[in-house]
N, C-alpha and C positions, 0 to 999 in steps of 0.2 A: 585325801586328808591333808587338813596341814601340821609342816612340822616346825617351822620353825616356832609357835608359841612354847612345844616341848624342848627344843633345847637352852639350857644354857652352858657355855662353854669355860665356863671357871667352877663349874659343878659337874662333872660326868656322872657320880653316882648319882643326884636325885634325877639328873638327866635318862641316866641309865634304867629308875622305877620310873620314869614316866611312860618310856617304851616299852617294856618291860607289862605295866598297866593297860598301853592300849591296845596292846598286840593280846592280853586274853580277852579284853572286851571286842576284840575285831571280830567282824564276822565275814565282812565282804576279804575276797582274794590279796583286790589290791590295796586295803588296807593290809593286809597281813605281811603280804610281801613288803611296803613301804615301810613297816615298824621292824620287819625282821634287817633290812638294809641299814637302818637306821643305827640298829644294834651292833652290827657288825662293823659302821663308821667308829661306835664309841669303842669294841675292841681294838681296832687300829690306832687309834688314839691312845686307850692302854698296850701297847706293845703285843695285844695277844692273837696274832696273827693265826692260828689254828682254829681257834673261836669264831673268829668272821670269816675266816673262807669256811667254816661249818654253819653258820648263819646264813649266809647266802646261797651254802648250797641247799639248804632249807626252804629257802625263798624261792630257787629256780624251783626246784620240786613242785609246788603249788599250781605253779602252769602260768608263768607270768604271761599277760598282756604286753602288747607294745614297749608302751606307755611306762610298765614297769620292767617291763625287760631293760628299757632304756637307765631305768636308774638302779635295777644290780649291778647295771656295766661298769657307770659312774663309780657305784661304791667299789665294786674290782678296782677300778682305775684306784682310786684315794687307799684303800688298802696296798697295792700294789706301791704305791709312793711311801704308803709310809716303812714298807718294810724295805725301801734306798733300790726299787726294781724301776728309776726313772724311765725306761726306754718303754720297757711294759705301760708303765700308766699315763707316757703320753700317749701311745698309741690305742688305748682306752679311751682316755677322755674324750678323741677324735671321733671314735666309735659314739660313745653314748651322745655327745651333740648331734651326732647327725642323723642315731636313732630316737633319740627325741624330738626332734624335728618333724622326721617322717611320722612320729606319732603326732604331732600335736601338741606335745609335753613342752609347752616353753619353759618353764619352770626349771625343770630337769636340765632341758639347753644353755641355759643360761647358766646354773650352777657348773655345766663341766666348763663351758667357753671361760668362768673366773676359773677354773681351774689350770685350763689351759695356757690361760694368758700369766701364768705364775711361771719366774726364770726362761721365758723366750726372748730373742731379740725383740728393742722397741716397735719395730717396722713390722713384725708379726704380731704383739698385744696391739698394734694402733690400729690391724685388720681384725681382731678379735673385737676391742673395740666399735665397730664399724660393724659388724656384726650382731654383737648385742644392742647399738641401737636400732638396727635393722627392728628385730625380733620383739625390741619392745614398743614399736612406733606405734602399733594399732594396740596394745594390750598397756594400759599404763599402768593398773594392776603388779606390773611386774616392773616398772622401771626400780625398783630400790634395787635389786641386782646389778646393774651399772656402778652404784657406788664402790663397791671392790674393785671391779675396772678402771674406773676413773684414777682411784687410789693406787693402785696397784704401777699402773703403767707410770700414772706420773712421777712415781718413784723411782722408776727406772730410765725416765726422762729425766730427771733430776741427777741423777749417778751417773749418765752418759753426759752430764755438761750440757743437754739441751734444756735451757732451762725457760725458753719461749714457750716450747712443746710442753714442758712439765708443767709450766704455769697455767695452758687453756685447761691441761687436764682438771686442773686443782681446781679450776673457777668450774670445772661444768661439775665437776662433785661438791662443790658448795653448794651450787645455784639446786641440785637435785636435793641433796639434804634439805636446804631449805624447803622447797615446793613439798616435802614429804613431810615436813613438822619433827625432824631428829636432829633434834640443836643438838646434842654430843660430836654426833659425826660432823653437821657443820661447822661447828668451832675446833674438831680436830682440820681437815679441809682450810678453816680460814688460816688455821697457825702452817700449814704449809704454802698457803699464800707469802703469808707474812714472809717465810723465809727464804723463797723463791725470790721475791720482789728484792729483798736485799740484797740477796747472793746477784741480785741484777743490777745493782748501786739506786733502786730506786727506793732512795732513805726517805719521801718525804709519805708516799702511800704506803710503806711499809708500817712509819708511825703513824698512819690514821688506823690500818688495818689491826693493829696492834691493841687500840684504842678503842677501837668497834666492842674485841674479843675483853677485855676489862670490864665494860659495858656488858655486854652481854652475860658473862660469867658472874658478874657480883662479887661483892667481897671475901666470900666464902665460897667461888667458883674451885672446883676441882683441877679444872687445869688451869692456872693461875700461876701455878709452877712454870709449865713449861715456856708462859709470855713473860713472863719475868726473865727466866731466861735468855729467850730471844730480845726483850730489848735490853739485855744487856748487852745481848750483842750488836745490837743494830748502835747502841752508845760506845762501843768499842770501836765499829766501823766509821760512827762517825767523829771520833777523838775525845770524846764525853768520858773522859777515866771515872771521875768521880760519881759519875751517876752509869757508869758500868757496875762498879762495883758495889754500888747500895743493889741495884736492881739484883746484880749473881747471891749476895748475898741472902735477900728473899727468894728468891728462887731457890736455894739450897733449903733455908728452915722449912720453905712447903715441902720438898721434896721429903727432909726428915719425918715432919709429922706423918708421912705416907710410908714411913718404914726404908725407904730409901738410905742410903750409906757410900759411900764411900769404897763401901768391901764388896757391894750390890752394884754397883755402878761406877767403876772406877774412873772411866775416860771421864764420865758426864759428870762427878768431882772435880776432876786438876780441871777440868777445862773453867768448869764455875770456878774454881780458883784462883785460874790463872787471871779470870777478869774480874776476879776480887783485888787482884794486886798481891796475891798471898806464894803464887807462885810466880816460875820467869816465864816467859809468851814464849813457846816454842812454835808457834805460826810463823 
């Protein structure tokens, strides 16, 4: 079955009747088992740790297949992380890649490999990487799982100061966003561009790149915040005071109208502040 049309991750309870719904309408094994895993991600998620290992042991019960043995593992692993047992659910996730593999279950492999590749050195996400597109070369079906890869690592290429390496990552999570029709993700993807390319002094594609995501977004773009933002900083970096400070200043009102504060976000305040001219540049 699939699951991702049932979750949404800023709703767990209607998340939670949606499983909840398909697991009494399940009839087949590994439906049941896959709704009961399912279940027991969304206890983990609410803290209730007793719940999902009594969910899943629900699920072995049943007489898992392969295929879903591979993903109680998985959910072991993600409960196991979220109750702070790190050591336990990387050696989980290892487990369920590679029992999903020998199933067949790419799906499955690919969800633990993003898991995997969360808080590793860059040189082991860049082989997880390399992995996942292994697995998705012949099945395209499944490339939008690479997106969290791509994202993920180049984050951590970005933090480690390799910022050549974080930048291919950014462009092949764009380039896949787009081929997949998910402008959200590729206009988050381009604004990582954008900032990568400046943190690189390359001010003049940064402000085309910038220019692209304005375009794109419209005037009433949701993240419109965050480019405002950045070219204030890209006019900060390039000695533009005054059109740092128009730009921080829109960037702050959007932020407002999105509930955002000051009290909610303090650094990403002073910092708009500071390239309003409102505070001192402590850079």
């Amino acid at each position: 079955m699939k699951i991702d049309p049932l979750w949404d991750f800023d709703d767990l309870t209607a998340t939670k009747a949606r499983f909840e719904a398909a697991l009494a309408a399940a009839s087949a094994p590994e439906d049941q088992i896959t709704c009961l895993s399912q279940l027991a991600r969304i206890a983990g998620l609410d803290q209730d740790f007793t719940l999902g290992e009594t969910l899943l042991d629900q699920a072995r019960a049943i007489g898992p297949s392969p295929a879903t043995q591979a993903r109680i593992t998985l959910e072991t692993a993600r409960l196991a992380h979220a109750e702070g047992r790190a050591a336990t659910a990387a050696t989980l996730y290892h487990q369920a890649a590679t029992q999903a593999r020998n199933a067949g279950a790419l799906d499955v492999a690919l969800e633990a490999l993003n898991e995997q590749a969360k808080g590793v050195p860059t040189a082991v996400a860049l082989a997880i990487v390399d992995q996942g597109e292994t697995l998705t070369r012949n099945t395209p079906a499944l490339r939008h799982h690479l997106g969290p890869l791509y994202q993920q690592t180049g984050r951590s290429l970005f933090e480690e100061g390799d910022l050549s390496g974080a930048l291919e990552m950014f462009q092949r999570d764009h380039a896949l966003r787009r081929s997949l029709g998910q402008a959200a993700e590729r206009h988050a993807a381009g604004l990582h561009i954008a900032r990568t390319l400046r943190m690189l002094g390359r001010f003049a594609e940064t402000s085309d790149q910038l220019q692209n995501l304005v375009v794109e977004l419209g005037p009433h773009g949701r993240g419109l915040g965050e480019v405002f933002e950045e070219r204030a900083e890209l006019a900060h970096a390039t000695g533009k005071p005054d059109e740092a400070r128009q730009y921080a200043l829109d960037a702050r009102a959007r932020f407002e109208k999105r509930g955002m504060s000051a009290d909610t976000h303090p650094s990403r305040f002073m910092r708009l502040a500071m390239l309003a001219g409102e505070a001192p540049n402590e850079t």
